[in-house]
C-alpha positions as CSV (number, residue, x, y, z in Angstrom):
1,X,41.5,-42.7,-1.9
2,X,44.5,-41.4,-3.3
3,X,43.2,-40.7,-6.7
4,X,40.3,-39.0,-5.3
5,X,43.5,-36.9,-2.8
6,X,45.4,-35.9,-5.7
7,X,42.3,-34.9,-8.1
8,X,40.5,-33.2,-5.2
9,X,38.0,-30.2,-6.7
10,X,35.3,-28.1,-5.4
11,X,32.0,-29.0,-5.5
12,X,31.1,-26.4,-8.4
13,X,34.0,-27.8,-10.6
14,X,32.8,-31.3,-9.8
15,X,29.3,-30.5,-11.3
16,X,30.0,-28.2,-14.3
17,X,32.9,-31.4,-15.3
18,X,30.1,-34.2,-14.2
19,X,27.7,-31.8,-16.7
20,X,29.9,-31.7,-19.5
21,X,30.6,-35.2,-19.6
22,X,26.6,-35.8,-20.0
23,X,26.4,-33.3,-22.9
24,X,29.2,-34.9,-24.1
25,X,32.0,-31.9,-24.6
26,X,35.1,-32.1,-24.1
27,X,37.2,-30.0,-21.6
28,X,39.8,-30.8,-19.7
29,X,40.1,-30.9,-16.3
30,X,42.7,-28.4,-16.0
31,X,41.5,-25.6,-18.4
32,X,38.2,-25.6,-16.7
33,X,39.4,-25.4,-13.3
34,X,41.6,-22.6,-14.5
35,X,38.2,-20.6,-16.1
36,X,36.3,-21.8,-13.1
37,X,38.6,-20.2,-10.1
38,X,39.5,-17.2,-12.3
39,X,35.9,-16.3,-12.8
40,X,35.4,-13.1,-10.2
41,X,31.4,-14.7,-9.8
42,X,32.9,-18.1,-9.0
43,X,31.3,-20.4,-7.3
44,X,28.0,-19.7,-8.5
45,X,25.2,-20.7,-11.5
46,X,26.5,-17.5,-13.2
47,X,30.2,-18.7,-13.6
48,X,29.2,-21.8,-15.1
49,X,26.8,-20.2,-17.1
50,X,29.9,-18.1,-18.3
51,X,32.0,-21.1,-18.9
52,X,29.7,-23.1,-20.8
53,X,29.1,-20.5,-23.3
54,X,33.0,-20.2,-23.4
55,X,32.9,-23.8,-24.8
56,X,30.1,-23.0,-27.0
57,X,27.4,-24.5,-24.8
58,X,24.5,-22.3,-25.9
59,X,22.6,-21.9,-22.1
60,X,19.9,-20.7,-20.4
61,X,18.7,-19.7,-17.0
62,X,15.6,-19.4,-15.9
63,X,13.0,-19.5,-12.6
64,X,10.1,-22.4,-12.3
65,X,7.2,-22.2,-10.3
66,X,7.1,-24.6,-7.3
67,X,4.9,-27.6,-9.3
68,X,6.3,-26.9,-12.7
69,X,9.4,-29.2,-12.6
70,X,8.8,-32.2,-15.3
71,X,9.2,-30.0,-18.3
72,X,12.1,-28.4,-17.8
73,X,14.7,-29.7,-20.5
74,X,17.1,-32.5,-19.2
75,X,19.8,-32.7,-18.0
76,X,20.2,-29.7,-16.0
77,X,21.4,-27.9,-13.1
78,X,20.0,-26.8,-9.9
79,X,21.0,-25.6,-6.0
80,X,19.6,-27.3,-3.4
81,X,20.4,-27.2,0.5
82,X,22.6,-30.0,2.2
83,X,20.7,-31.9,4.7
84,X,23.9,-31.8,6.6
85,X,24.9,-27.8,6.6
86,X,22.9,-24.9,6.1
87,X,24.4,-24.3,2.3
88,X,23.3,-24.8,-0.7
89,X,25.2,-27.3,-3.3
90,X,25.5,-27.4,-6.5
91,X,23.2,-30.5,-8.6
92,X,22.6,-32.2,-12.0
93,X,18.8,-33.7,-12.1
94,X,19.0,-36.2,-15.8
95,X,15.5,-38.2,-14.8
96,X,12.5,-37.6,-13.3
97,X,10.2,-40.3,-13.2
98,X,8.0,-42.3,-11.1
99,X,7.7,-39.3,-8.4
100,X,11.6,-39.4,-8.2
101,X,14.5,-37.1,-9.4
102,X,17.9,-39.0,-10.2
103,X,20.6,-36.3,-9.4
104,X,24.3,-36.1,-9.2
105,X,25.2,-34.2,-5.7
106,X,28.3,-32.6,-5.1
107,X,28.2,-33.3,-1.5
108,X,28.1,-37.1,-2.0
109,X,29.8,-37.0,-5.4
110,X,27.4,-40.0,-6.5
111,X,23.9,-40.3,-8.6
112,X,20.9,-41.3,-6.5
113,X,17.6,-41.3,-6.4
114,X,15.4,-39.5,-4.4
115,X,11.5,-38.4,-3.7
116,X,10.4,-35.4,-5.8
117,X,8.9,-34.0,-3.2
118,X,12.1,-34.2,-1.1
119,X,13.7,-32.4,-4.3
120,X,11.2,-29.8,-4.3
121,X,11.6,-29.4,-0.3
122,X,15.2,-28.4,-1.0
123,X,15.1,-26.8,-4.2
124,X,14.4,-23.0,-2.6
125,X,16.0,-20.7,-5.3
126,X,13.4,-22.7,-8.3
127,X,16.4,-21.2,-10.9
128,X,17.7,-24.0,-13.0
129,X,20.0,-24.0,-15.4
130,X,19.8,-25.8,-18.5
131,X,22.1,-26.3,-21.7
132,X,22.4,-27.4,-25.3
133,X,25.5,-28.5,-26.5
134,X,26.6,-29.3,-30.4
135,X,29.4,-31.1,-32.2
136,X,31.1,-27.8,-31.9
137,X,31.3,-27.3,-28.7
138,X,34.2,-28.2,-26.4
139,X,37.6,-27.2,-25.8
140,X,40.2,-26.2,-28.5
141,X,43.3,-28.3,-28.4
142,X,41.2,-30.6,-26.5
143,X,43.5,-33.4,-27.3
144,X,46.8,-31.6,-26.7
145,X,45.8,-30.6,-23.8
146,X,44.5,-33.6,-22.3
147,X,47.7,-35.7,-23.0
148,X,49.9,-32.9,-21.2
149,X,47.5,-33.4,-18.1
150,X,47.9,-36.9,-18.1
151,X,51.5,-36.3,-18.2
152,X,51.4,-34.0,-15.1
153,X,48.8,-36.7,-13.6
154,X,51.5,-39.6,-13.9
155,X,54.3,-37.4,-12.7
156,X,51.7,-36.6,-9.6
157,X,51.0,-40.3,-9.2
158,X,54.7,-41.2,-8.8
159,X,56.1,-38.8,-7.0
160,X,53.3,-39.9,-4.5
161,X,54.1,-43.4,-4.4
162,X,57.6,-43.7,-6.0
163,X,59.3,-44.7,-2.7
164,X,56.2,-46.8,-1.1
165,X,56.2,-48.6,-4.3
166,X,60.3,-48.8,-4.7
167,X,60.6,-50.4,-1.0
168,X,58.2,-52.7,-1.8
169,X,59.9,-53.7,-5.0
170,X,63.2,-53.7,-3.0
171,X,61.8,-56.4,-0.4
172,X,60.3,-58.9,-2.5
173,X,63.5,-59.2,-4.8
174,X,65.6,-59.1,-1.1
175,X,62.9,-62.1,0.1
176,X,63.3,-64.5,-2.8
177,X,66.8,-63.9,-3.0
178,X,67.7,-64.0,1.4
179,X,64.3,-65.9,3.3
180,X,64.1,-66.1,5.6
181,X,66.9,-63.9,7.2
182,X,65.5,-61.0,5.1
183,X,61.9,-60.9,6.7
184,X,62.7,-58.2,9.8
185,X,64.1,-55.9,7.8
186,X,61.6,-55.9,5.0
187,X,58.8,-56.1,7.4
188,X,60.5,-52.7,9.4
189,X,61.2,-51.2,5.3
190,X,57.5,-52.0,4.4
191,X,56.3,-50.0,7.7
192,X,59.0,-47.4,6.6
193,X,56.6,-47.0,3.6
194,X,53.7,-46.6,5.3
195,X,54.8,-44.0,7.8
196,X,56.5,-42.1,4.9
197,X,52.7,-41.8,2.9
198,X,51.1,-40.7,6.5
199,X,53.6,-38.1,6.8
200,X,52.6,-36.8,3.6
201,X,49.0,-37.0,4.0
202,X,50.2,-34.9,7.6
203,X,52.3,-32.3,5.8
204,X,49.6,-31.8,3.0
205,X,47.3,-31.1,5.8
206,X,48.9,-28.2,6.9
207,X,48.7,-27.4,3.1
208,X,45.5,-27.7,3.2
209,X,43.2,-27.7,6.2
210,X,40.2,-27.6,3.9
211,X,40.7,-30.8,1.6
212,X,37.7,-32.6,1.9
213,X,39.3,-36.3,2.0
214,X,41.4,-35.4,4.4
215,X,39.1,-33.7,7.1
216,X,36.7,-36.8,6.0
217,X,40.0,-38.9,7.4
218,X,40.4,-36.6,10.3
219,X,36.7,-36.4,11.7
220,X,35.9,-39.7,12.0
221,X,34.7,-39.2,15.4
222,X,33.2,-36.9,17.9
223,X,37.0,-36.9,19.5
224,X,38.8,-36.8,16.3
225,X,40.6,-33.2,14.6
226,X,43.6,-33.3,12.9
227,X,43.5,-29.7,12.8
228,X,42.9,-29.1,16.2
229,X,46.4,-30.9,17.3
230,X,48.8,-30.3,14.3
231,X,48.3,-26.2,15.1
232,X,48.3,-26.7,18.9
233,X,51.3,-25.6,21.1
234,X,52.5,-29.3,21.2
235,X,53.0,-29.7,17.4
236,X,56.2,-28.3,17.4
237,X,59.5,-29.1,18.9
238,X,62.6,-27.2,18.7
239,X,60.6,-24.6,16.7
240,X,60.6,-27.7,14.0
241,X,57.0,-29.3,13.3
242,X,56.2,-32.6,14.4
243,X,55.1,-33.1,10.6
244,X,58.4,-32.3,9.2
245,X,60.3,-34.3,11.5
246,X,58.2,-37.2,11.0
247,X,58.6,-37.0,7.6
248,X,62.3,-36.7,8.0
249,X,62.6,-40.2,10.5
250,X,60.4,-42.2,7.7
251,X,62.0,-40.6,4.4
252,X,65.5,-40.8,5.8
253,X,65.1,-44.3,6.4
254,X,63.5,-45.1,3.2
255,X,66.5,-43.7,1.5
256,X,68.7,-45.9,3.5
257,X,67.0,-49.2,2.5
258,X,67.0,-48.0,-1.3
259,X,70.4,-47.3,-0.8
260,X,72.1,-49.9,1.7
261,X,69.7,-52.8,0.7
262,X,67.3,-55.0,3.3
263,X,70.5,-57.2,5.6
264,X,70.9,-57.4,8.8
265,X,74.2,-55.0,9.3
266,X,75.2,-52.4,11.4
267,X,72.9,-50.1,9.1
268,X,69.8,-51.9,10.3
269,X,71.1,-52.1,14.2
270,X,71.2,-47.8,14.2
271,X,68.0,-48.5,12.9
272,X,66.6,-50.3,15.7
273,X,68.5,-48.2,18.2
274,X,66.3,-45.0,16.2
275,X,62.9,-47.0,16.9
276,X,63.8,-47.5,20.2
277,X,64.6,-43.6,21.1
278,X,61.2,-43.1,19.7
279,X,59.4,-44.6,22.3
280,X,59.4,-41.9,24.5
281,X,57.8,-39.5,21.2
282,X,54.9,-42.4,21.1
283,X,54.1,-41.8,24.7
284,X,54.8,-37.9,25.0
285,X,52.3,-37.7,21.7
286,X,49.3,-40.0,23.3
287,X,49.6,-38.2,26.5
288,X,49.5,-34.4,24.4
289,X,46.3,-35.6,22.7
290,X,44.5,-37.5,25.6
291,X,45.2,-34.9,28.2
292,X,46.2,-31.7,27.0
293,X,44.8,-31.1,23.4
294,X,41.6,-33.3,24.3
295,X,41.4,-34.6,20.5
296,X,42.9,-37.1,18.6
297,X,44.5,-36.9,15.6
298,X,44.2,-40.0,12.9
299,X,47.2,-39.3,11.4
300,X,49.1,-38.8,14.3
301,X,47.6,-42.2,15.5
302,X,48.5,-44.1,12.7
303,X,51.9,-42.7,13.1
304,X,52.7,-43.6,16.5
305,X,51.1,-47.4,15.5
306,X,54.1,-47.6,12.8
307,X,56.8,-46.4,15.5
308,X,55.2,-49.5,17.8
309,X,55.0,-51.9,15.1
310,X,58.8,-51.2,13.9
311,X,59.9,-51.3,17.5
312,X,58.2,-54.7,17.9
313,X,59.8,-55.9,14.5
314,X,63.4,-55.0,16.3
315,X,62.9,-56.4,19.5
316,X,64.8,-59.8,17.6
317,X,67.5,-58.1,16.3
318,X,68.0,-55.3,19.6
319,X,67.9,-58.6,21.7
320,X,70.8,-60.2,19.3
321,X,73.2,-57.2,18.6
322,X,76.5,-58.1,17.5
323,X,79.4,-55.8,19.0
324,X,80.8,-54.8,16.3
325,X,84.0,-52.6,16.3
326,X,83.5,-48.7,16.7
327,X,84.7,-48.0,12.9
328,X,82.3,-49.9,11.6
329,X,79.8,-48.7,13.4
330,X,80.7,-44.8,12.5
331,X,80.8,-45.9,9.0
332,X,77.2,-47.2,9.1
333,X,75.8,-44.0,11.0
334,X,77.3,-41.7,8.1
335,X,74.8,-42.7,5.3
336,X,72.4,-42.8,7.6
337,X,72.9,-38.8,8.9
338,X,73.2,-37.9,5.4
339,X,69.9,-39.6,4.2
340,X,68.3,-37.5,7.2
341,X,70.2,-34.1,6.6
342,X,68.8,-34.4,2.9
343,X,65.5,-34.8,3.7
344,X,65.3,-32.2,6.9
345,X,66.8,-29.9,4.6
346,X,64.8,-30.4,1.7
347,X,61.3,-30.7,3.4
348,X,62.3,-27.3,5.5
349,X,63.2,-25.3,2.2
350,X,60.2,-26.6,0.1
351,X,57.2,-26.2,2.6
352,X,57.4,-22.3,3.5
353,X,57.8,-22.3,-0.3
354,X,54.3,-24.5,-0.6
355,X,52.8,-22.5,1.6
356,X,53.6,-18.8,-0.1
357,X,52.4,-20.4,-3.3
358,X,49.0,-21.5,-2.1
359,X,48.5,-18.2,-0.3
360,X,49.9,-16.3,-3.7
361,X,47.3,-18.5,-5.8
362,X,44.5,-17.5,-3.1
363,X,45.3,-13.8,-3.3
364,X,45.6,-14.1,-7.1
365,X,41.9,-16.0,-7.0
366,X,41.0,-12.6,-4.8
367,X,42.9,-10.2,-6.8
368,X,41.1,-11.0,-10.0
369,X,37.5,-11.2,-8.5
370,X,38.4,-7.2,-7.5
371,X,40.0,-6.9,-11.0
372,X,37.1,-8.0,-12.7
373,X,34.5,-5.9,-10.7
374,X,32.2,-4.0,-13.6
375,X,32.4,-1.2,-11.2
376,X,36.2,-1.1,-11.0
377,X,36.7,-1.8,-14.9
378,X,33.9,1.1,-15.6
379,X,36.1,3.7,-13.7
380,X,39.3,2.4,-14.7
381,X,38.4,2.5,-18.5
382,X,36.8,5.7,-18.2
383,X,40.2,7.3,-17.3
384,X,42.1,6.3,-20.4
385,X,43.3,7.7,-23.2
386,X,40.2,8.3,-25.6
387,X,39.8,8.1,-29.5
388,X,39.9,11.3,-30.5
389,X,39.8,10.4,-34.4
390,X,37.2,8.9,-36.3
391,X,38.0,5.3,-36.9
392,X,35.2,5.4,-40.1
393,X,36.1,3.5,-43.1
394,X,39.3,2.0,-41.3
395,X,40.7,-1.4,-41.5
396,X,38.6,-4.8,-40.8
397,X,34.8,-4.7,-38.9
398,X,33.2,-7.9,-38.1
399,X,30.0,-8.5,-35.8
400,X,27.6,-6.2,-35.0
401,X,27.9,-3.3,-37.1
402,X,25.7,-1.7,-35.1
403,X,26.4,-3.4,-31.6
404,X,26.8,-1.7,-28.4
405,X,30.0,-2.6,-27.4
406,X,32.5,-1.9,-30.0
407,X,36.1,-2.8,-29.6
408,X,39.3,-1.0,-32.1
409,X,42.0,-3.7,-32.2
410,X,45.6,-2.0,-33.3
411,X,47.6,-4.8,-34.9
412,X,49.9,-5.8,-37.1
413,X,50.0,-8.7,-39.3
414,X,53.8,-10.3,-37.4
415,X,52.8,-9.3,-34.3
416,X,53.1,-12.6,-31.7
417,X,50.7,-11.2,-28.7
418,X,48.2,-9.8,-31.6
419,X,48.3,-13.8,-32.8
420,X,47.6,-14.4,-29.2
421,X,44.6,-12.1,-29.3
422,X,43.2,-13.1,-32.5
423,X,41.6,-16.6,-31.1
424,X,39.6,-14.4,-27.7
425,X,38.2,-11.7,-30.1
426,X,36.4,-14.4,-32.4
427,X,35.1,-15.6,-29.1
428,X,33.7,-12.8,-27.9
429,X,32.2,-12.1,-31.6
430,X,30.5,-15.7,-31.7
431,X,29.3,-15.2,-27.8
432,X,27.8,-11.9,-27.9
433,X,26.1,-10.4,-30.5
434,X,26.1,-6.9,-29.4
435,X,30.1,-6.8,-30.2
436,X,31.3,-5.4,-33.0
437,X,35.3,-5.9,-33.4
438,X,37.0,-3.4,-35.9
439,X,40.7,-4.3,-36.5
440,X,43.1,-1.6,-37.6
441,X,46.2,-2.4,-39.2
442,X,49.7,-0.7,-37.9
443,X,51.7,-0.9,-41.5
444,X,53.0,2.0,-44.1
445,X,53.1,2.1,-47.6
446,X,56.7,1.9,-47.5
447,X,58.4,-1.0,-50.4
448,X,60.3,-2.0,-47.3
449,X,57.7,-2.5,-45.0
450,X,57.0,-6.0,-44.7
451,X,53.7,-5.9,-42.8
452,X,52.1,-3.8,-46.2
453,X,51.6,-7.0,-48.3
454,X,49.5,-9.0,-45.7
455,X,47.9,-5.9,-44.6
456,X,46.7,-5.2,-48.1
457,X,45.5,-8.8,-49.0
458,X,43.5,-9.1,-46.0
459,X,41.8,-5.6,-46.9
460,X,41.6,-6.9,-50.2
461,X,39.5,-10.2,-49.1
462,X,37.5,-8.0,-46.8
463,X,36.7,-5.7,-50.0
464,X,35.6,-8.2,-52.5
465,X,33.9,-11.0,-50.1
466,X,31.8,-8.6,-48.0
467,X,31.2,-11.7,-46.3
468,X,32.2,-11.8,-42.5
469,X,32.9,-15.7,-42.9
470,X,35.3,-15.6,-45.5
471,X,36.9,-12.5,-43.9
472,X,37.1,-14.3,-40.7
473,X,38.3,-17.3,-42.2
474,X,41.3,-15.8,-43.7
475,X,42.1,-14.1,-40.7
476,X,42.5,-17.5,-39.1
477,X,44.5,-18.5,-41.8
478,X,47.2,-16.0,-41.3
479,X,46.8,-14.9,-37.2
480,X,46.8,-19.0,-36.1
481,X,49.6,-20.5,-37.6
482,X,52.8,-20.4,-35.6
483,X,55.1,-19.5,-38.7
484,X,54.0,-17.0,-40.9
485,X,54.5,-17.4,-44.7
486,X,52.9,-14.7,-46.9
487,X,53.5,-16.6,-50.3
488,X,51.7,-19.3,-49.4
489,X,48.8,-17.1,-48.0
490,X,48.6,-15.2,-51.3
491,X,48.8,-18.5,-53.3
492,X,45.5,-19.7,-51.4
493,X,43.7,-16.2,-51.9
494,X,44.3,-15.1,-54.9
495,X,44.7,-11.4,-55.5
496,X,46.0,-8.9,-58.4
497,X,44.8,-5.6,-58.9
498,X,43.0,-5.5,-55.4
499,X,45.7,-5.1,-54.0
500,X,47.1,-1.6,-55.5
501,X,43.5,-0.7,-54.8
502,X,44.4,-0.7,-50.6
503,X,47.5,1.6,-50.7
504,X,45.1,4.8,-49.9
505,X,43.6,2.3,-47.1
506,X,47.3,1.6,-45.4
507,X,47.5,5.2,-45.6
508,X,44.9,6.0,-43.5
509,X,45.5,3.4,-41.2
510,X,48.8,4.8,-40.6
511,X,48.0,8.5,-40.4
512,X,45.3,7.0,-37.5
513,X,47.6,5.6,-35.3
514,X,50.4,8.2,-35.7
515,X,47.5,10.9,-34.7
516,X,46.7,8.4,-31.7
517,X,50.1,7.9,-30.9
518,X,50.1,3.6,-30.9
519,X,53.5,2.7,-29.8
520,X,52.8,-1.1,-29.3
521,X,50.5,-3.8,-30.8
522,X,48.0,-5.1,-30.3
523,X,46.5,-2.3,-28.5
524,X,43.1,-2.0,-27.6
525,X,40.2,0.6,-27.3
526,X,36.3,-0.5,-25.9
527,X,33.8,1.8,-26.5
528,X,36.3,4.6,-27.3
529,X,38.8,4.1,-24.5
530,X,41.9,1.9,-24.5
531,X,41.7,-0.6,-22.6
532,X,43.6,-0.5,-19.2
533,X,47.2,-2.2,-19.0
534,X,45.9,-4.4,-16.3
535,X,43.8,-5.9,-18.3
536,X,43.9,-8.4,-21.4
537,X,41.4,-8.8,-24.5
538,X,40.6,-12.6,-22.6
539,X,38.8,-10.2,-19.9
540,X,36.8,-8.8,-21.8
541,X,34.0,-11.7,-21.8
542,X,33.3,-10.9,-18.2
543,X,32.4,-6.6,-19.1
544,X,30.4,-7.7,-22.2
545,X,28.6,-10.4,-21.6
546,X,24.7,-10.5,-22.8
């Protein structure tokens, strides 16, 4: 349950990943949840039709007749309507035989079988989507990438369970070392533990209303809805949630066991006192959901059963207080109130910051649907500065020469964010055959002038190959390595008089851009106008897509 909390998607990203792990590509997680939400179409068959030619997927969608449903290629992807709401999900069929369609459903999350005619019943839109990947395909950096999500993963998983998992730790080694005079105080730590993971799951709610494990926790029956209590009147108290003070009670005392150890000391009798002024919480809280909210919370439930169960572990040692002597007993409470002040404090300060970041990711998820409306783009582009010189003749082309999107990239050759650019423009070259990329080089004929020499071999590969996958080779060699070293890129393409032959080309370039004004690389222009500031070359893929 709590690997399925912690790597909770949406329904659309668990197809597409469920997809690409039957055509065998590899993507991680991250990066295609990242493409996914940032897709303005997203969810839909169109954003992972997007996505999958991103990775190289070559795709196709198309409409079947009603009876015409065994030839489509396998595997691929469908909508159909959940018997359970009126919306359609997201599904993979890889078989059909037998009158019966093995799918994977994003509602259930699991592969079954089921009647084809059922299948057809609830197939409405007849559009499926089918793919064919190659050994190409996948993510770059796959690897690299993957081990720094596992990394972030593991750092998840602990911070999750690193106190549960401590306590529990910290009472065994107490047990063997003290039993039996040990056993109330670990039993109380080990309930600390579970109290502290059910305040989380309580806070994370009001995260997240919408995570699917937890309302499937929360609605377990008719009567049941976290939601409903936890943003009643009654969830707060002192203008403090209930969550965050629950949090505070079991994390405070967690910190004290980690800290003071599992003995029977004054420590542990302020301990018992504490679960013994609960009481009258456990009551108020039953009452508030029975009576006045008229729905019960499972969370809240399983909360108030920990305050009973540690009051019941305490009734030994509340019945068998020692008196001890007033300094002692002010010494104890002081780690105590700290280990609760920390806590308070820090759970107060870090949820109103949770909380802005989720709604700033959700108005960024909004923002860039709206950015990436053709509509909005169209207008915005047509109000740019336009190319009033002929760019004939000049720099670099590769693609379509006679394509109808054609896009001027100003660069030059030590340029960091046109090395950033270089890897999207291939992309959008190998994914669309209608572009047609010409790159223009910002450098001068000057001795001084560093950037000439590159400038002039690349012009001088372009030149003599007339071959756009040598030309696009060596601008991979050069654009994708992190440190730049021309000697070593003229030793591997080998140039002599060529290059002398360019200096009338670096000319030209130059006289372009200071006609055009280019203050800053990379700059670009589509179909004569630059591209708005808002957006970046990596947007490009949702304007000219074929």
């Amino acid at each position: 349950m709590i690997s399925k909390l912690l790597s909770q998607n949406e329904k659309c990203v668990e197809v597409l990943q469920e997809f690409l792990s039957l055509l065998q590509v590899n993507v991680t997680l991250t990066t295609l949840k990242d493409n996914l939400y940032n897709h303005p179409d997203f969810p839909s068959l169109l954003s992972i039709s997007d996505i999958l030619t991103q990775y190289g997927v070559a795709n196709l969608s198309f409409e079947r007749k009603e009876g015409d449903v065994e030839n489509i290629p396998m595997p691929f992807i469908v909508q159909i309507m959940d018997n359970r709401r009126p919306d359609e999900l997201f599904a993979i069929v890889k078989e059909i035989r037998r009158e019966e369609v093995y799918l994977y459903h994003a509602g259930t999350k699991t592969w079954e079988w089921i009647p084809l005619a059922k299948f057809k019943g609830r197939w409405h839109s007849r559009i499926a989507l089918v793919a064919d990947a190659t050994n190409a395909s996948g993510e770059k950096n796959y690897l690299k990438n993957k081990w720094k999500e596992k990394r972030i993963n593991l750092i998840r998983y602990l911070s999750f369970l690193f106190i549960p998992l401590a306590l529990i730790v910290s009472c065994i080694s107490t047990l063997i070392r003290s039993w039996p005079a040990t056993l109330l105080p670990a039993i109380f730590a080990i309930l600390t533990g579970i109290g502290f993971i059910v305040t989380i799951l309580l806070l994370w709610m009001e995260l997240d209303v919408h995570n699917p494990v937890l309302r499937q926790i929360c609605t377990v029956g008719k009567k049941t809805n976290c939601e409903a209590v936890l943003q009643s009147k009654g969830a707060d108290f002192l203008g403090t949630n209930w969550s965050i003070l629950g949090f505070t009670y079991f994390s405070g005392q967690a910190l004290v066991f980690l800290f003071n150890g599992l003995s029977v000391n004054p420590v542990m009798t302020w301990l018992a006192f504490f679960s013994l002024a609960a009481v009258p919480y456990v009551f108020f809280s039953l009452y508030y959901q029975w009576r006045i909210a008229r729905q019960w919370c499972t969370l809240c439930l399983t909360v108030q059963a920990v305050l009973a169960a540690q009051l019941i572990s305490m009734i030994p040692i509340l019945g068998d207080i020692r008196f001890e002597t007033a300094t002692m007993m002010i010494q104890a409470l002081m780690p105590i109130a700290a280990s609760f002040l920390l806590t308070f404090l820090m759970v107060s300060v870090m949820m109103p910051k949770l909380k802005e970041a989720k709604s700033s990711k959700w108005n960024a998820r909004e923002l860039q649907k709206l950015k990436h409306n053709t509509q909005i783009f169209d207008a915005l582009l047509s109000r740019q500065t336009k190319i009033q010189y002929s760019t004939d003749s000049l720099g670099i082309t590769l693609g379509n020469r006679e394509g109808k999107y054609k896009i001027v990239k100003v660069c030059n050759p030590y340029c960091g964010p046109c090395s950033k650019a270089h890897a999207p423009m291939e992309t959008l070259v190998d994914n669309n055959p209608e572009v047609q990329v010409q790159i223009i080089f910002n450098a001068s004929t000057d001795v001084e002038d560093e950037r000439a020499w590159p400038v002039k071999h690349l012009l001088a590969i372009a030149e003599k190959s007339q071959s756009d996958t040598t030309i696009r080779q060596a601008l991979d060699d050069w654009y994708l390595p992190e440190s730049k070293h021309y000697e070593n890129f003229a030793t591997k393409y080998p140039m002599e008089e060529e290059l002398a032959a360019q200096e009338n080309k670096v000319k030209a370039m130059r006289e372009w851009c200071n006609n055009m004004k280019i203050d800053a690389t990379p700059t670009f222009f589509v179909n004569g106008y630059k591209l708005p500031d808002i957006y970046s070359v990596n947007d490009l893929k949702y304007f000219l897509a074929e």
